[in-house]
C-alpha positions as CSV (number, residue, x, y, z in Angstrom):
1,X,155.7,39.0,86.6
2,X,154.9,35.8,88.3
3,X,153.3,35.0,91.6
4,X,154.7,37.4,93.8
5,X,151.6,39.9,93.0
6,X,148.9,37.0,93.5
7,X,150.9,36.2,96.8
8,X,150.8,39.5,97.9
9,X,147.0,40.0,97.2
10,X,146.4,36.6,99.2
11,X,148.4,38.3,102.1
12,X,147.0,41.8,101.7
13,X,143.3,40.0,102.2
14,X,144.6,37.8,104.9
15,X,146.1,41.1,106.8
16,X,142.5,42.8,106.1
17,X,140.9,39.1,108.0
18,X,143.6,39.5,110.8
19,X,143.4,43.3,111.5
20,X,139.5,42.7,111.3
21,X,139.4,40.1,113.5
22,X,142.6,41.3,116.1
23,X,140.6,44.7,115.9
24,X,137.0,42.9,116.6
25,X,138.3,41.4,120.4
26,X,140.7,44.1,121.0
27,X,136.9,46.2,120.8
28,X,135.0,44.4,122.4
29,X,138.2,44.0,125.5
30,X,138.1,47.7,125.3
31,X,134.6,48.3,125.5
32,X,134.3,45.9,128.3
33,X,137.1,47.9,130.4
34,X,135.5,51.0,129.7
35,X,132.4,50.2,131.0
36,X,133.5,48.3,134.1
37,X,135.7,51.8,134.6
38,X,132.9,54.1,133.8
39,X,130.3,51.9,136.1
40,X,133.2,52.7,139.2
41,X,133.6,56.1,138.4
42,X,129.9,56.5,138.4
43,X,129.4,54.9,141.6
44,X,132.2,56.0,143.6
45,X,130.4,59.9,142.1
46,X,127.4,58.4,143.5
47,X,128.8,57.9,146.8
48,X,130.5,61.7,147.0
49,X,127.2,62.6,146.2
50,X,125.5,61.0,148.9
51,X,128.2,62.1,151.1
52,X,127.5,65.7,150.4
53,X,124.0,65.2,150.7
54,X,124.2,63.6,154.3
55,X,125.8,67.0,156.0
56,X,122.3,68.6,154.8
57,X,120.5,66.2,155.5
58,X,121.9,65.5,159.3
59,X,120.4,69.3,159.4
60,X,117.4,68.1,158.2
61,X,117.1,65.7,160.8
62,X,118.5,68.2,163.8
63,X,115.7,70.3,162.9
64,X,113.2,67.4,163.1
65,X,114.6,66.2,166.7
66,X,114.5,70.0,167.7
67,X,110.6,69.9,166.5
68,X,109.9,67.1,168.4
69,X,111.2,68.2,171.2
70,X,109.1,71.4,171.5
71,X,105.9,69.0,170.7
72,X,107.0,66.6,173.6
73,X,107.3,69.7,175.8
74,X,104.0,71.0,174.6
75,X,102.1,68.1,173.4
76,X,98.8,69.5,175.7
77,X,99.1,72.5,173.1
78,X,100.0,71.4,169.6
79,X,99.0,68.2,168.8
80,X,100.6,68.1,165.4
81,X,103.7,66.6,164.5
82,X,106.2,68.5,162.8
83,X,106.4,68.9,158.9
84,X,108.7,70.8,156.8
85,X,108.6,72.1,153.1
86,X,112.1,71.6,152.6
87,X,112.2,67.4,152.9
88,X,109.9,64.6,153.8
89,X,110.3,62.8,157.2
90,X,109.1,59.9,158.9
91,X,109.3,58.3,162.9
92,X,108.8,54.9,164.3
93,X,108.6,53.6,167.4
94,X,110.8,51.3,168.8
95,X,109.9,48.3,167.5
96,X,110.4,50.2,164.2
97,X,106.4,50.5,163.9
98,X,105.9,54.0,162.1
99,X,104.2,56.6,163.9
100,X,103.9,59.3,161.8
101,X,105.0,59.9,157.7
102,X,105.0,62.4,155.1
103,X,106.2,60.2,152.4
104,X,104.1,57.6,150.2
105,X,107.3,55.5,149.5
106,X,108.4,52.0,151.9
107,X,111.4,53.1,154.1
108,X,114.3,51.3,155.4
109,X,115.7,51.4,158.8
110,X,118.7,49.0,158.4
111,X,120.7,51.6,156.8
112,X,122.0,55.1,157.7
113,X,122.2,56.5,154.2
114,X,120.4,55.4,151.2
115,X,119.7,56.2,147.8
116,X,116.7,54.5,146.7
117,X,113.6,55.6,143.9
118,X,115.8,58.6,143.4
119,X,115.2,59.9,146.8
120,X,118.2,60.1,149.0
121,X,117.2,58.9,153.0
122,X,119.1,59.7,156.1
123,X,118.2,57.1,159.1
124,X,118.9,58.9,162.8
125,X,118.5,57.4,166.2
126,X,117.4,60.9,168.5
127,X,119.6,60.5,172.1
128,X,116.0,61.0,174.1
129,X,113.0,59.2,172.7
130,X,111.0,62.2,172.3
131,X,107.0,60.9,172.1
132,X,108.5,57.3,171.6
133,X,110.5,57.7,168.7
134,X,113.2,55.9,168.2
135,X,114.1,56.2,164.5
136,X,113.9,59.5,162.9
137,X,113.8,59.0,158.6
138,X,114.6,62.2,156.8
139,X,114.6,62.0,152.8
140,X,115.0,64.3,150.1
141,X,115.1,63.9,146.1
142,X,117.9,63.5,143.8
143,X,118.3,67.0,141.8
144,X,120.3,64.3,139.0
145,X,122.9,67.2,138.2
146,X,125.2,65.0,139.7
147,X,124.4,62.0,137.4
148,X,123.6,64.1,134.3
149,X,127.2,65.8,134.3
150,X,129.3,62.4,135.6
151,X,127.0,60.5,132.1
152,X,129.0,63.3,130.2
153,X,131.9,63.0,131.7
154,X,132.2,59.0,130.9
155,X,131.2,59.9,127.4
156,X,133.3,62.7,126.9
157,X,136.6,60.7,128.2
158,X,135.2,56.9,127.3
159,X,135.1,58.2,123.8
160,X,138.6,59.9,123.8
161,X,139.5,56.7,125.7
162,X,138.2,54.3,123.3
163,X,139.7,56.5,120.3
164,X,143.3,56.6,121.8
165,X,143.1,52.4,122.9
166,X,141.8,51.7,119.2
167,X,144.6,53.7,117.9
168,X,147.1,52.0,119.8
169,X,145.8,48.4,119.1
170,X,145.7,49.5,115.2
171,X,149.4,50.3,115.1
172,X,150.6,47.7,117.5
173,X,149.2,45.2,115.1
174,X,150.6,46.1,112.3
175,X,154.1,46.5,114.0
176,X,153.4,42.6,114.7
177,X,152.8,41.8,110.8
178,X,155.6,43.4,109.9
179,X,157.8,40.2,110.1
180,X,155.0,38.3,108.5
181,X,154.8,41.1,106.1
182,X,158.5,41.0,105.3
183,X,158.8,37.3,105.0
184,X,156.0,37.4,102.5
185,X,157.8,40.2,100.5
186,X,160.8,37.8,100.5
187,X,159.0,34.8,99.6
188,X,157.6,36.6,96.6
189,X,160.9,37.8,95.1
190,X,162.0,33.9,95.8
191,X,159.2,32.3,93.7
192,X,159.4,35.3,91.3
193,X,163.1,34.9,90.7
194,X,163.1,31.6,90.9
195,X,160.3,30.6,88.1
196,X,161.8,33.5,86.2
197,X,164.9,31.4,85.7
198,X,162.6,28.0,85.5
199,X,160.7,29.0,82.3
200,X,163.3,29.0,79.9
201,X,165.3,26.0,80.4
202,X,161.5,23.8,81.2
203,X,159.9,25.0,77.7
204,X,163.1,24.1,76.3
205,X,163.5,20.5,77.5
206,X,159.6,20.0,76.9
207,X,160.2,21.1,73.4
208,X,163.1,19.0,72.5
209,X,161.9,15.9,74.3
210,X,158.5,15.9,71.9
211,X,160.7,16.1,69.1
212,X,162.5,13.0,69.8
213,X,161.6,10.2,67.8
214,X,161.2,7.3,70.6
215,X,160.7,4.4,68.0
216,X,164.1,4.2,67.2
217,X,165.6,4.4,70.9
218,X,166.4,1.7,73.5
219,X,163.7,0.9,75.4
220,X,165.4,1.7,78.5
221,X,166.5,5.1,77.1
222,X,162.8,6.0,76.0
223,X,161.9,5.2,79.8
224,X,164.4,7.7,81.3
225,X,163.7,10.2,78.4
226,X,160.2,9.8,79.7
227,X,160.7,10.1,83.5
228,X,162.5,13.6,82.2
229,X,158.9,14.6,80.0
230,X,157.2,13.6,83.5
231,X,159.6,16.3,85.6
232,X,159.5,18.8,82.8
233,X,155.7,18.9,82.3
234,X,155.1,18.8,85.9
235,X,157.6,22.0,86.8
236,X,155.8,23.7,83.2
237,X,152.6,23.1,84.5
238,X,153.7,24.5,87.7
239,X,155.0,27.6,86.1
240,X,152.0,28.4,84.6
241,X,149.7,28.4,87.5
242,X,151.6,30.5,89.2
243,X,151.8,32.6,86.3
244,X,147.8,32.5,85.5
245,X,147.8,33.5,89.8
246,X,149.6,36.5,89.0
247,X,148.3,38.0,85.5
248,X,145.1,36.1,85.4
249,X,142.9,39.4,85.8
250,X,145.5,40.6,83.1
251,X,145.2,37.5,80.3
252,X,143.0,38.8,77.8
253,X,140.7,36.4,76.8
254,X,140.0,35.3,73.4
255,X,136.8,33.7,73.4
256,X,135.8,30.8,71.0
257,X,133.1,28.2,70.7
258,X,135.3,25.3,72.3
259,X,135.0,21.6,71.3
260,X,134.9,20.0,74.8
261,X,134.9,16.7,73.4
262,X,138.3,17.4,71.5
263,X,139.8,19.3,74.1
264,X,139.2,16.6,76.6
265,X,141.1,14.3,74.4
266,X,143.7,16.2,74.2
267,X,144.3,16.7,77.6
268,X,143.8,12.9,78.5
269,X,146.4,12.5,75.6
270,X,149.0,14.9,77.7
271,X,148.3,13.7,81.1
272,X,148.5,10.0,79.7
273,X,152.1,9.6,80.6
274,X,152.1,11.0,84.0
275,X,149.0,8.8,84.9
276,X,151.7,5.8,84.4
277,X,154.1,6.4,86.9
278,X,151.1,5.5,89.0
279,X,149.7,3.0,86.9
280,X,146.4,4.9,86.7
281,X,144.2,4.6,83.5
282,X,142.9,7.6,82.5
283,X,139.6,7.4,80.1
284,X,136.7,9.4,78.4
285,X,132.8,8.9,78.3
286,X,131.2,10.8,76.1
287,X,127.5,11.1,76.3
288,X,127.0,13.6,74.4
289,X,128.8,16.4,72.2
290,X,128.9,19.8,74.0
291,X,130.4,23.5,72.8
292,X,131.2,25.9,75.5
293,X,132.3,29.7,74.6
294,X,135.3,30.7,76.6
295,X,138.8,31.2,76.5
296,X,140.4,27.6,74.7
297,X,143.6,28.6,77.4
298,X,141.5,29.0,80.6
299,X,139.2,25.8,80.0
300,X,142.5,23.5,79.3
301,X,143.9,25.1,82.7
302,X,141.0,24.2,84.4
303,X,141.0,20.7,82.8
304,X,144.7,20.5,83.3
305,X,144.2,21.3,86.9
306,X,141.3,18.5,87.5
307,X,143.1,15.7,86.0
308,X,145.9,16.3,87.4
309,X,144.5,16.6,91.2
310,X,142.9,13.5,90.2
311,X,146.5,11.9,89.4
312,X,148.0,13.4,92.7
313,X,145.1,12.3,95.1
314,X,144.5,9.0,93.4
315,X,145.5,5.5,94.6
316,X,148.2,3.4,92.8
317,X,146.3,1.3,90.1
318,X,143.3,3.8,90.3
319,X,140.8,4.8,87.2
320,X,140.0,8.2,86.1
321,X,137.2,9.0,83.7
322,X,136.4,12.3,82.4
323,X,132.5,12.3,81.4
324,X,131.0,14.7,78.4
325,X,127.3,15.7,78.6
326,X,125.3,17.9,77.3
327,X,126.9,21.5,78.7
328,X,128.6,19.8,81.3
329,X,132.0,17.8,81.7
330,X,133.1,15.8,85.2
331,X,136.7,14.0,86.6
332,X,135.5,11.4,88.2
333,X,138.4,9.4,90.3
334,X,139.4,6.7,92.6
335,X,141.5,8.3,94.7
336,X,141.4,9.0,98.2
337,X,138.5,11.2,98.2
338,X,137.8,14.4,100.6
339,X,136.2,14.4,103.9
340,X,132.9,16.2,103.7
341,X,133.9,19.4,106.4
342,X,136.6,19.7,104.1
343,X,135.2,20.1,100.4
344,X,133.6,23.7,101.1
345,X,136.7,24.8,102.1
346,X,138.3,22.9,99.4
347,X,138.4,25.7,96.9
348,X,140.5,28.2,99.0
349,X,144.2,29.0,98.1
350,X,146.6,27.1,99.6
351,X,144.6,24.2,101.3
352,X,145.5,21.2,101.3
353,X,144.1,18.3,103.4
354,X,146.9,15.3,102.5
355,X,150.0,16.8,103.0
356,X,151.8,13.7,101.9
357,X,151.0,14.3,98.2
358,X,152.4,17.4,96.4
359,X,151.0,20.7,95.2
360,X,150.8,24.0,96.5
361,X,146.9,24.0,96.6
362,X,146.4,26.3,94.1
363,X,144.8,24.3,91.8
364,X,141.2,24.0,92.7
365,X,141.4,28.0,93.4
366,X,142.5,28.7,90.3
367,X,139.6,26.6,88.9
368,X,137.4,28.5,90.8
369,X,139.0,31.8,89.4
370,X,137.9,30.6,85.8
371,X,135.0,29.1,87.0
372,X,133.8,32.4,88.3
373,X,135.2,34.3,84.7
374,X,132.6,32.5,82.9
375,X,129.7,31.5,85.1
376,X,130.5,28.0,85.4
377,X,129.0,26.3,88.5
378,X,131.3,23.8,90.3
379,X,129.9,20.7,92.0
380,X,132.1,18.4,94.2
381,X,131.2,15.4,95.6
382,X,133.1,13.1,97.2
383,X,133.9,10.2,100.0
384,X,136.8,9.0,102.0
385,X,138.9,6.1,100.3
386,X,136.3,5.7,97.4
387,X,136.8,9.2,94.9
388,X,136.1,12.2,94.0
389,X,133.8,13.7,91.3
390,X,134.3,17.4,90.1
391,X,131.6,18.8,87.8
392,X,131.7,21.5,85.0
393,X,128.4,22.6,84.1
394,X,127.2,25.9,82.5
């Protein structure tokens, strides 16, 4: 097993981000197309409404003209203008000054048909101007069955509606990871294969390089053999990130009260070599002696990792100088430092922010990981083209 599971878990959580977020617009877009749909359909039903309502209401209003007639006819005998238990009415003069009312609310006469205040209002001009009127105002209230049933309706089928569109967005999404989905799988069987084949042949040339005796070689032969220690420790150490990225909630750890002091040493000690072929001097401060109970393994990978960003991102010539305290340790480098948007992000798989120097940018993640395992609280500071400081503390 190597990284192909820790890949695929990095891909499984970046799907969960991208159906999340695909599914969050495609929502909201959905939502917004029901409603402008539903605010049609409820308008254009308001409309049929009103239509329907104006046939009774022009008999309303017949009624009224018919009314006003007989009291134009008659006035010297009823004196009363005509009311009606069956709507409200209204008249004005013509210069739309209202002569008589039986309704409390403001009416209109610029329109024929309204629907205002939930009362629906029918405007009518009589052919003879029957005791001066000129506008004739019937109105009569919305029952709201019309309403009440065309709410369920938008419900009942924005609901089915919004179902059936969140379906379809779900599976067309995941028909468009597929190929992102399948090119993942491959790349998995690729690193898994390939540092499958790795491992053997590295530990191999790692071992029989240390036990060469270099004192009795050519000095231009101990270079080249040490150019070769550089490759092989740098393609091990690769190996076993990606292998602590694919077992690491597997390892079991066997905790011990760890020297830091001693372990840093020993780390310098291995790293030493590399830090050449940059010319970088790698060295330790020790304040003060400190223990730390964790897995001997894990806190060298974490260490490993440190110092060996610190190598990548340094600067020709540059220092490194690992710092012991009490329950704390720190890399502390001259390299190229880390824009300050950039170090929260810093810590996430696979980022990298100078794509000129190597790495996969695993190795602050998988300091994290540990980190996290044991309780230990990560601090990075840093500025552009001065350094970078990492802290360990617990």
């Amino acid at each position: 097993m190597l990284a192909s599971k820790s890949l695929g878990i990095d891909f499984h959580q970046s799907e969960k981000q991208t159906l999340f977020r695909f599914l969050s617009l495609y929502i909201l877009l959905t939502v917004i197309i029901i409603s402008v749909f539903s605010f049609i359909y409820f308008e254009l039903q308001k409309d049929l409404m009103l239509q329907q309502k104006k046939s009774i209401l022009q008999k309303y209003s017949k009624e009224l003209i018919e009314d006003l007639k007989h009291l134009h006819i008659n006035f010297d005998k009823t004196q009363f203008y005509p009311r009606s238990d069956k709507f409200n009415s209204a008249i004005f003069d013509s210069e739309q000054k209202l002569i008589f009312s039986t309704t409390q609310i403001k009416l209109r006469l610029d329109k024929i048909l309204y629907f205002e205040n939930e009362v629906i209002h029918l405007v009518n001009i009589p052919e003879s101007y029957y005791l001066g009127a000129m506008f004739i105002v019937v109105e009569m209230k919305d029952d709201k069955m019309w309403s009440e049933q065309t709410k369920k309706e938008i419900v009942i089928f924005g609901g089915i509606t919004f179902l059936f569109m969140l379906v379809i967005g779900y599976v067309l999404l995941r028909l468009f990871l597929k190929p992102m989905r399948d090119a993942i799988t491959l790349l998995d069987e690729f690193i898994k294969d390939t540092t499958h084949e790795l491992n053997t042949p590295v530990s191999t040339i790692v071992a029989n390089i240390e036990m060469i005796d270099k004192s009795s070689l050519d000095e231009k032969l101990v270079k080249k053999i040490d150019r070769i220690d550089i490759g092989a420790k740098t393609i091990s150490n690769i190996y076993q990130d990606l292998t602590y990225l694919t077992l690491g909630n597997k390892i079991i750890s066997n905790n011990e009260d760890i020297n830091i002091e001693q372990l840093v040493l020993q780390r310098i000690e291995y790293f030493t070599l590399l830090s050449h072929t940059k010319k970088i001097t790698i060295s330790s401060k020790i304040v003060e002696e400190t223990l730390l109970y964790a897995d001997k393994s894990k806190i060298s990978k974490l260490l490993d990792n440190l110092l060996s960003n610190a190598i990548k991102y340094n600067k020709v010539g540059g220092d490194i100088v690992v710092i012991v305290e009490s329950r704390k340790f720190s890399v502390d480098d001259s390299g190229i430092g880390i824009a300050e948007d950039d170090i929260s992000k810093i810590q996430d798989r696979y980022t990298r922010f100078n794509k000129s120097s190597g790495g996969f940018g695993i190795g602050l993640s998988i300091v994290s990981t540990i980190a996290k395992e044991y309780n230990l609280k990560i601090d990075i500071s840093s500025k552009v083209n001065i350094g970078t400081k990492v802290s360990v503390s617990w």
